[in-house]
C-alpha positions as a Python dict, from the first residue, in 0.01 Angstrom:
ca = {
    (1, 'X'): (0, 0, 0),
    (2, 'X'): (305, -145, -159),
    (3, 'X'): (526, -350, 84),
    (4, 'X'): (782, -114, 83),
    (5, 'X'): (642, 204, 34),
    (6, 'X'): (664, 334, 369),
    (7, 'X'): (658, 726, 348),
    (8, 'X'): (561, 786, 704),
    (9, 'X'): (878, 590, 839),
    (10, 'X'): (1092, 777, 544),
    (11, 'X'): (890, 1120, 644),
    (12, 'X'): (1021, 1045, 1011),
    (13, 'X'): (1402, 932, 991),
    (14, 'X'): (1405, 1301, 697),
    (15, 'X'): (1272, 1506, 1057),
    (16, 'X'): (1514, 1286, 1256),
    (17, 'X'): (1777, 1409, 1073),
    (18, 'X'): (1701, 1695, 951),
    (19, 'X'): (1640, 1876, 1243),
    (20, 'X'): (1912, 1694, 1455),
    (21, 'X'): (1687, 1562, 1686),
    (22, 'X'): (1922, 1215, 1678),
    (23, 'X'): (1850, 874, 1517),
    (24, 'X'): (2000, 518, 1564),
    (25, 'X'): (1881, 242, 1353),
    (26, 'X'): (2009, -158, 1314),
    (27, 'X'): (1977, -362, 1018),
    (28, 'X'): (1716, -609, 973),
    (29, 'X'): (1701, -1002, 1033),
    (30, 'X'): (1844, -1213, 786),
    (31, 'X'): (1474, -1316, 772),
    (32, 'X'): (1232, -1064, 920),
    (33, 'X'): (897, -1176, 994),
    (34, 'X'): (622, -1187, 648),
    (35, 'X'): (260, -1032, 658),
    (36, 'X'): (36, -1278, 825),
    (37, 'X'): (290, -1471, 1031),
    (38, 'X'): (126, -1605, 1338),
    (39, 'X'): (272, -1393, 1642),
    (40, 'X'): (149, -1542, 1968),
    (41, 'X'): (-178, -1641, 1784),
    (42, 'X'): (-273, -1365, 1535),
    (43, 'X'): (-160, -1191, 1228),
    (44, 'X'): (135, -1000, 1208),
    (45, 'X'): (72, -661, 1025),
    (46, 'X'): (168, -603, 671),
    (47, 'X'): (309, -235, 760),
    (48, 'X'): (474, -391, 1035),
    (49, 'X'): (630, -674, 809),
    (50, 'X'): (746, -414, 600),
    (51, 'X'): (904, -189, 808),
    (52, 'X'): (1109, -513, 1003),
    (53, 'X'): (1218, -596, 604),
    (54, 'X'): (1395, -263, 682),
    (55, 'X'): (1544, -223, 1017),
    (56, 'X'): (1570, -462, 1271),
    (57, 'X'): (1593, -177, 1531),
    (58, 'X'): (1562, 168, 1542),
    (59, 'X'): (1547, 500, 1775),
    (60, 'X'): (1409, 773, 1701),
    (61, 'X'): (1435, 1214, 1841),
    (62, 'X'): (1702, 1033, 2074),
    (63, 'X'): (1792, 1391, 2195),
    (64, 'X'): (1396, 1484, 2266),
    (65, 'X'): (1155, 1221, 2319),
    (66, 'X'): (1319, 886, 2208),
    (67, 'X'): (1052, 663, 2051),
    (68, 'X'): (1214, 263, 2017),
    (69, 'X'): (1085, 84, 1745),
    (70, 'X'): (1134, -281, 1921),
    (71, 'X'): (1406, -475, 1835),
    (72, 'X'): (1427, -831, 1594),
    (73, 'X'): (1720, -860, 1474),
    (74, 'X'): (2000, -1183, 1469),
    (75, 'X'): (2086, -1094, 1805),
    (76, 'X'): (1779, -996, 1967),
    (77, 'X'): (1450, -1090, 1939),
    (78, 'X'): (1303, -835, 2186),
    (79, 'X'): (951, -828, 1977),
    (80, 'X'): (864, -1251, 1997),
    (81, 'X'): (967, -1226, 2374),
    (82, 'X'): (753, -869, 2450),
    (83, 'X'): (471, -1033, 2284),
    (84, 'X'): (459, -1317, 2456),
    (85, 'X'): (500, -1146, 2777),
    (86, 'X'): (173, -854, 2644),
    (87, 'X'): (-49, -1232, 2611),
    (88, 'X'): (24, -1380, 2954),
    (89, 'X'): (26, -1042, 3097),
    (90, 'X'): (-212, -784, 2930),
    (91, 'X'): (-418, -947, 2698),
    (92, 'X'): (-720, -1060, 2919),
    (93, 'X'): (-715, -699, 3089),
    (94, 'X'): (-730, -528, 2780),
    (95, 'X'): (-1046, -766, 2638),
    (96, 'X'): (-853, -795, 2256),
    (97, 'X'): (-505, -910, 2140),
    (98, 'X'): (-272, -650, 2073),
    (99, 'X'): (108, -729, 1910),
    (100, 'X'): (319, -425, 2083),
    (101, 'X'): (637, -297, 1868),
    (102, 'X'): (748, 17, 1972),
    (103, 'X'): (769, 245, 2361),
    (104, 'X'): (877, 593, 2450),
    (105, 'X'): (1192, 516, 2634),
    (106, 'X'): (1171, 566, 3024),
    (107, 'X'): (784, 564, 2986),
    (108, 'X'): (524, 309, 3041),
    (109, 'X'): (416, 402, 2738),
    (110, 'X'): (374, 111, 2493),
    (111, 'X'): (277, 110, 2098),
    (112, 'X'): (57, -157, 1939),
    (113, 'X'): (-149, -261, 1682),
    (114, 'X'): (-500, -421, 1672),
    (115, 'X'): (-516, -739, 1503),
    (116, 'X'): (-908, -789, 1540),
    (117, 'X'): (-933, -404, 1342),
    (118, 'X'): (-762, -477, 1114),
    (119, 'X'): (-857, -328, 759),
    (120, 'X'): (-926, -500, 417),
    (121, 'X'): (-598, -500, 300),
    (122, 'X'): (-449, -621, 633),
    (123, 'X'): (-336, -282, 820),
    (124, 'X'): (-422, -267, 1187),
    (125, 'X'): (-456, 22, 1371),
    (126, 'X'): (-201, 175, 1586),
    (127, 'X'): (-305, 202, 2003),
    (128, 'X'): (-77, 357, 2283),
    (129, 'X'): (-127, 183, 2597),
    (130, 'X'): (-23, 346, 2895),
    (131, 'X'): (32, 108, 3179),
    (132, 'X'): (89, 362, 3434),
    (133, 'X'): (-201, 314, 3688),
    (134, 'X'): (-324, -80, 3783),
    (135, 'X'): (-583, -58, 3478),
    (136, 'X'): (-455, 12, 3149),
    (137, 'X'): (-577, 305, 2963),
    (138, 'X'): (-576, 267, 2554),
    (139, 'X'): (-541, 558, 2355),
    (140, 'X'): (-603, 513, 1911),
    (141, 'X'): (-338, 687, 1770),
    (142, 'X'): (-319, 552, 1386),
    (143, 'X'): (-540, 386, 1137),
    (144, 'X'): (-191, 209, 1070),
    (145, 'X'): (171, 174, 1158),
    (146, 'X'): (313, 412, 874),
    (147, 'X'): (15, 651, 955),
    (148, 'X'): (172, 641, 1316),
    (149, 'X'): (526, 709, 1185),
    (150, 'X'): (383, 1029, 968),
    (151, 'X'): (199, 1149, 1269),
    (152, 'X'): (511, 1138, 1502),
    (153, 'X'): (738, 1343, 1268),
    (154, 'X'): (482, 1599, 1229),
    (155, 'X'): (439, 1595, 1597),
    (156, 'X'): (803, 1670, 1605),
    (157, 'X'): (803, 1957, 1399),
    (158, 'X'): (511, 2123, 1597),
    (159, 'X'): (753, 2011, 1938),
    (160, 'X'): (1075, 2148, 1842),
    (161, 'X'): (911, 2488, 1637),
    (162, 'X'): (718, 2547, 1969),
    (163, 'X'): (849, 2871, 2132),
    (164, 'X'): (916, 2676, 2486),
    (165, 'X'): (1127, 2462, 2306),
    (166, 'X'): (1350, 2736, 2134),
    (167, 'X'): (1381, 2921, 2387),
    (168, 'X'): (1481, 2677, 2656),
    (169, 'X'): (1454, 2319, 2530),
    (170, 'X'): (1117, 2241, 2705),
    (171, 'X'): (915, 1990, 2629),
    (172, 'X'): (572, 2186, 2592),
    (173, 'X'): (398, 1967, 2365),
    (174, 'X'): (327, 1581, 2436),
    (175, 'X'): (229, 1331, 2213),
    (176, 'X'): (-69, 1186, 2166),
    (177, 'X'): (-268, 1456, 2409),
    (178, 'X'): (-133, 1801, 2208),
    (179, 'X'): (-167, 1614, 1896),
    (180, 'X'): (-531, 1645, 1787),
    (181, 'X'): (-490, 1862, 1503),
    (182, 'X'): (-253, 1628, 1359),
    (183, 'X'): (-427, 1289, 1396),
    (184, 'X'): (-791, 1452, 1278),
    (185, 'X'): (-605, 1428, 962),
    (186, 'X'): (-607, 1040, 956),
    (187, 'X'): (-978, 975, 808),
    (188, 'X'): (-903, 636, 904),
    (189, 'X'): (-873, 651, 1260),
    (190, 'X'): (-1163, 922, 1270),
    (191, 'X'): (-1405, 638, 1121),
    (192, 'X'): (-1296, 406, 1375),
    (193, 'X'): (-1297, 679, 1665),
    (194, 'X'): (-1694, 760, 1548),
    (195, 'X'): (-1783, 374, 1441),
    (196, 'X'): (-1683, 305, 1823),
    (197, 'X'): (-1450, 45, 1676),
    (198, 'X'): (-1215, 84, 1998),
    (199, 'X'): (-1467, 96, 2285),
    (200, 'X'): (-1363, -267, 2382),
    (201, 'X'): (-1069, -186, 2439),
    (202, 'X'): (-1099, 189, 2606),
    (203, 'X'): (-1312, 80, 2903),
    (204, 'X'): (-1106, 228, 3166),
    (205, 'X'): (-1020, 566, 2999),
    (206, 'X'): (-1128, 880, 3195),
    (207, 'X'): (-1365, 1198, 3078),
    (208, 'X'): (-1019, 1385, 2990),
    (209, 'X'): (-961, 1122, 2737),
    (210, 'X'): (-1286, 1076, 2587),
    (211, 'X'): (-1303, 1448, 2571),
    (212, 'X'): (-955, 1423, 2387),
    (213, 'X'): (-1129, 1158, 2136),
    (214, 'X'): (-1354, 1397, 2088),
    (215, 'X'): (-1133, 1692, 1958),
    (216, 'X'): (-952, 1442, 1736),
    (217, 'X'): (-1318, 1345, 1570),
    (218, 'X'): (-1352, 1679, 1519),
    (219, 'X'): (-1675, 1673, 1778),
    (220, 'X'): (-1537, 1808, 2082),
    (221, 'X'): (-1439, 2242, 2180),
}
């Protein structure tokens, strides 16, 4: 993937927009972090690298969902201080590093990639980690960050075209758990799903999510 070809983020701000479902972004850091810079101890993702080249902060469906892409910026630098708090806090817990950049606003819902999964040319795979209940329960959601992005928007599309949602504006659809059709699509993050490339880090999922894994592998009813 070229550094700044990024058609999953430019396939999500198009939905954004198109379909009104609202969209803030910030410019980038004079100097945004590079592919490979040491974050708390491990590699910071290419995809990731490109995308902060971009925007140093972003919102996205403001007016449905609101997914925050977390901030580093001139002002801020949300994403060095998150991190470090995700090592002290998390990391041990969770039995691998994981360098978190994005949350569903109001949710303990918290977007990361996988530094130790990382793929030959870099890309680490995307992992929602919900932080609800004392253990925390990890959820593969993308073979990589712009793989996330394109996901999202067409989860979007499926969440707004829903007849719930036209009719009354209800949220019938959630994302990742209604979203198995779409993330089958990502051969990727099937492979990893079936090469049990994530079981370190799902050890306190329940049978509902395993059963979910399934569907998305394509092996479950």
């Amino acid at each position: 993937m070229d550094p700044m070809d990024l058609p999953g983020l430019e396939r999500l701000l198009d939905v954004c927009q198109r379909l009104n479902l609202g969209l803030r972004t910030g410019p980038p850091a004079r100097e945004p972090l590079k592919a490979g810079s040491l974050v708390e101890g491990v590699d910071f993702d290419p995809v990731l690298a490109s995308v902060y080249s971009r925007l140093g902060h972003a919102a996205f469906a403001t007016e449905v969902m609101c997914w925050v892409l977390t901030r580093s910026d001139e002002q801020v630098h949300e994403l060095a201080e998150e991190n470090k708090w995700w090592r002290e806090n998390w990391w041990e817990e969770l039995g691998a590093p994981v360098l978190v950049f994005g949350s569903e606003m109001g949710l303990a819902y918290t977007y990361a990639t996988v530094p130790g999964l990382a793929d030959a040319w870099g890309r680490q795979p995307v992992v929602m980690v919900d932080t609800h209940e004392p253990e925390p329960k990890v959820i593969p959601v993308a073979s990589n960050v712009d793989r996330f992005f394109d996901s999202y928007s067409r989860y979007l599309e499926a969440l707004v075209s829903h007849p719930a949602y036209r009719e009354s504006g209800e949220k019938e659809l959630t994302f990742p758990w209604d979203a198995t059709g779409i993330l089958s699509r990502d051969e990727r993050l099937v492979e990893l799903l079936r090469a049990g490339r994530f079981d370190l880090l799902m050890t306190h999922v329940d049978d509902s999510t395993r059963r979910w894994a399934a569907k998305v592998m394509g092996s479950g009813a």
